[in-house]
Structures are given as C-alpha cells and as structure tokens.
N, C-alpha and C positions, 0 to 999 in steps of 0.2 A: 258880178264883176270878177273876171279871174285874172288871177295874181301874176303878175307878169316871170315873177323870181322863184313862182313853181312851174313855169314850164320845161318841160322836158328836153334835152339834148336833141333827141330824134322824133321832134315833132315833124308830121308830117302836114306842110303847110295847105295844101290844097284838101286835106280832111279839115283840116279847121276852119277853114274858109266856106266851107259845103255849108258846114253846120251854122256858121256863122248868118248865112245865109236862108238857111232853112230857123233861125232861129227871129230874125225881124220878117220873112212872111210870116210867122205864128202868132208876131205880135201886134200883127196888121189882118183883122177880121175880113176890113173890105178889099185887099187886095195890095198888090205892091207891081208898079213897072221893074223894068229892069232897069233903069236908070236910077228911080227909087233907092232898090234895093242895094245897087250900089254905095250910094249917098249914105244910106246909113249903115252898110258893110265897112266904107271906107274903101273899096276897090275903083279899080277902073271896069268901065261897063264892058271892054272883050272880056275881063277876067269873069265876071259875074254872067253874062252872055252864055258863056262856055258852064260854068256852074250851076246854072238855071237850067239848063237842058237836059244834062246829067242826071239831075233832082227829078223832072219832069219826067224825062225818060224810066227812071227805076220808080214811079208812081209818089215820091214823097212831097212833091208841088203840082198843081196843076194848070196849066195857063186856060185863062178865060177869053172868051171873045173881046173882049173890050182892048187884052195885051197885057193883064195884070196875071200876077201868080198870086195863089192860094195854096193853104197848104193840103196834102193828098193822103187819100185813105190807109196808103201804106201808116202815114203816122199812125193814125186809130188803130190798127192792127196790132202796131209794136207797141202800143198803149195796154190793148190788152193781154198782150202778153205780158206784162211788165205786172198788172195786177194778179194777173194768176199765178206767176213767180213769187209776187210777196206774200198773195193770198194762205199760201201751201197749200196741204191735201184736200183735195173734196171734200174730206168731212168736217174740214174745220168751217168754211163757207155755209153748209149744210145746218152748222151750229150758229152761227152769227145768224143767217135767215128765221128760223127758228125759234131764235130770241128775241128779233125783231116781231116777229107775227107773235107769238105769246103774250108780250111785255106791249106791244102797238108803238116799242122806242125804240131809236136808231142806235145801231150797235156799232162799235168801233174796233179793229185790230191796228198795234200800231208797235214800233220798233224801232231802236236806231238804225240807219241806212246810213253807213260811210261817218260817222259817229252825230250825227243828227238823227234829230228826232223824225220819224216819219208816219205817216197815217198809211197802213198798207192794206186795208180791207174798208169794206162799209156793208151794213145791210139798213136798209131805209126801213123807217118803223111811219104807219101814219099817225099816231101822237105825238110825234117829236116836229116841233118847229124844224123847217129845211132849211141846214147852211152850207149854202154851196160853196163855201171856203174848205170846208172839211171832206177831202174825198182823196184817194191814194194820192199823195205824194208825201213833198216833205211838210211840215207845220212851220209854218213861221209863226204862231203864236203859243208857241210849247209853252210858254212862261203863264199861259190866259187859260191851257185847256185841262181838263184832271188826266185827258191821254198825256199830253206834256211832261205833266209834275209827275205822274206813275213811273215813267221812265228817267225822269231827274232823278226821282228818290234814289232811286240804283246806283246813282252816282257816289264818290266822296264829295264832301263837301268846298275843295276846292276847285274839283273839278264843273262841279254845279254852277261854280261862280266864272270860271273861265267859259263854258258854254252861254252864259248869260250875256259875260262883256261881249263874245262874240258873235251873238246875234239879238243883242237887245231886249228889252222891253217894253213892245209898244204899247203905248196904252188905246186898246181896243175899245174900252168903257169906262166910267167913270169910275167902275170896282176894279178896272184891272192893278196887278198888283207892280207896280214901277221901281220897285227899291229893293235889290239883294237881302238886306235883313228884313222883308217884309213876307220877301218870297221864299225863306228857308222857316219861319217861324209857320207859314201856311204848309207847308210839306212835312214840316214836324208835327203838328195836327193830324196831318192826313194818315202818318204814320201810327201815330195813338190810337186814330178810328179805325185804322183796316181797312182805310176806301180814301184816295185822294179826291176832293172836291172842289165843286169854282160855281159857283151862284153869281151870273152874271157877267163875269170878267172877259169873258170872250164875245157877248151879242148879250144884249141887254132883252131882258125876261126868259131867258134862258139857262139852265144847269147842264152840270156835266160833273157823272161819277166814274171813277176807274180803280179797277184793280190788278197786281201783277198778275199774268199766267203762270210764269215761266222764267225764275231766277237763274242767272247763268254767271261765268267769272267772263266768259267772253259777251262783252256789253252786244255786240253786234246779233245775240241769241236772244236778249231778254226781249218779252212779249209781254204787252196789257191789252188786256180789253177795256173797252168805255162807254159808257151810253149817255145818251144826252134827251133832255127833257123839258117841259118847262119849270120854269123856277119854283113857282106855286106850287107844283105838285113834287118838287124834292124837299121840300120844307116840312112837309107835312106825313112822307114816306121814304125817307134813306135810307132806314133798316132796310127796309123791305127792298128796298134797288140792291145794296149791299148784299143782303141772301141770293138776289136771284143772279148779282154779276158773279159770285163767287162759284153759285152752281153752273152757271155757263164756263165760268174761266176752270174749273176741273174736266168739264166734257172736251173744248180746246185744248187744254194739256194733255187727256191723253190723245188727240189726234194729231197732234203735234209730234207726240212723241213716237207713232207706229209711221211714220217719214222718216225718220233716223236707221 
C-alpha cells in the first residue's frame, strides 16, 4: 500500500499508472482484459487502452488470443538483473553454490534493501526441504527466519522494535515468535551462541541458522548468510552448521570485499 503523504511533488502520473498497471496483471496468473484491468487500476479504459500498448509494445505485458494481457519476459529479464545486482561478485555466487553441493543445504545471502530486511541470493541445496517463500526479494517474515533475526541483531534495540510494529509478526507456525520481548530475548540467545536460530518458526519441521558476513555502520552494507535444513537434523548438529556457515561466511567476505 503506498502512502499517499509520501508522494512526491513531481510525480509523474502516467509512470505510476504504467506500473500500476503492470502491477494487477502480475497479480493476475490467468490474464487481465483491458477493461479488467481497468476496474481494478481505477482508470478509465482509453487511459488503460493507451497504457496497455505501451506495456505491450516495450515487451513488459503480453496480449493473448483470447484479448487478456499477461505479464512479459522483459519483467524476467529485469528480474535477473535485479538478483545479480544483489547477488554481487561471481565469486560470491560461486561460494553460496558450493556450500550448497558440499553441505546438500540451501544457502542464503540477505541484506537490508531500503532499510528492510531482504533475501538477495539463494543456492538450492537437495537436502533442504524447498520454500518457495524464500527466494531474492524482501522477507516479510524477518521476525520467523535466522536470515531475519541476523540482520535485526545489527540493529539498536529500539530500532528492532520499530521494524517489528512496522511490519509485524505473523505468526507463520505454532513456534513463531508473536511478542517483542519474546523476540529480543531469542536474538539475545543467538547472540550468546554465535549463530541466530528458529527451529520451526517459519514452516513447520524446518530449521534455519545464520550468521553475519559483514558488520558495517551503514546498515544498507550489512550481509548474513543462512542455511536452512530440516529440524531434526539441526538438533542434533549446530555446531557443526555453525563451523561450516562461519567458513563460508569468511570465503563471502572476502569476495565481498575485492568489489569495493
């Protein structure tokens, strides 16, 4: 939802309308008329008419036989482009894949983006249960993941609790953690052990360890890695995640740092 009292002086209304546009066919799998799209733009159908062609013409909707739009492979394009900007250098990628196939678990890079939490990397491991929630963007369940709490930690503590009221706490599972003094008392933990943790909290029979890379004063630099696993098997080996995320998270840092 955006904020009507942060809009800009010199918006330009027909960019926002594009996107507005390009933004309910995205949300629409099977297709959107132009009247549709309308409807749930808010426009009138010459303005969306006109919009829709635009879109269509520069590849980023596609119109089908039937008269509906879809959205067009330009997005996918700027999609990937968008993860290999977050990703960084080749060899940080290089190290995430690598950790995946060694370990057989899904590796995670993540960052604030715009002062949210965001997931900006993945390397798919086949021992890790697949959650197709967790893949570059932002985390809406920062509060559920140990990538999450890694990059909370970084925070003050009053800022932790302003990020919280401002995007919640869902409760994902029965362990997720729903209550401010529940959720700084769990991150003080994680702080003790050298590895932020969640057994469960996010998808039930599922774990998730993280550690920082890359401490910085500008929060928009700080970097964790995080892997995810099943429960069972972090119960039983955490140390052992914890050694091998911390030797990953030194190989990331310094390729991190020969981009600078």
């Amino acid at each position: 939802m955006r904020d009507p009292l942060a809009e800009p002086s010199d918006l330009i209304r027909s960019v926002s309308r594009a996107l507005r546009v390009l933004e309910a066919v995205g949300r629409a799998p099977r297709g959107l008329t132009v009247k549709q799209i309308a409807r749930r733009c808010e426009l009138t159908v010459a303005t969306t008419y006109h919009l829709v062609r635009t879109l269509a013409y520069e590849g980023y909707v596609i119109r089908r036989e039937d008269g509906t739009y879809i959205v067009g492979l330009e997005v996918a394009d700027r999609y990937r482009e968008l993860v290999t900007a977050f990703r960084g250098p080749p060899v940080v990628g290089e190290c995430l894949r690598r950790a995946a196939l060694d370990s057989g678990y899904s590796h995670y890079l993540g960052r604030f983006v715009g002062g949210q939490v965001a997931i900006t990397a993945v390397a798919e491991g086949p021992r890790s249960p697949y959650l197709e929630d967790l893949v570059p963007g932002f985390d809406e369940g920062a509060h559920a993941t140990a990538l999450g709490k890694a990059l909370l930690a970084t925070l003050t503590t009053e800022q932790r609790q302003r990020y919280l009221r401002e995007y919640g706490m869902r409760a994902f599972t029965s362990a997720t953690l729903t209550s401010p003094e529940a959720f700084e008392a769990d991150v003080a933990a994680g702080d003790r052990r050298g590895m932020q943790l969640e057994l469960g909290q996010f998808r039930q029979g599922v774990a998730c360890a993280a550690v920082l890379i890359a401490p910085d004063k500008d929060m928009e630099r700080r970097t964790v890695l995080a892997c995810a696993l099943p429960a069972s098997e972090m119960m039983t080996s955490a140390r052992v995640v914890r050694a091998k995320l911390l030797t990953v998270a030194r190989a990331i840092a310094e390729g991190l740092a020969t981009d600078q």
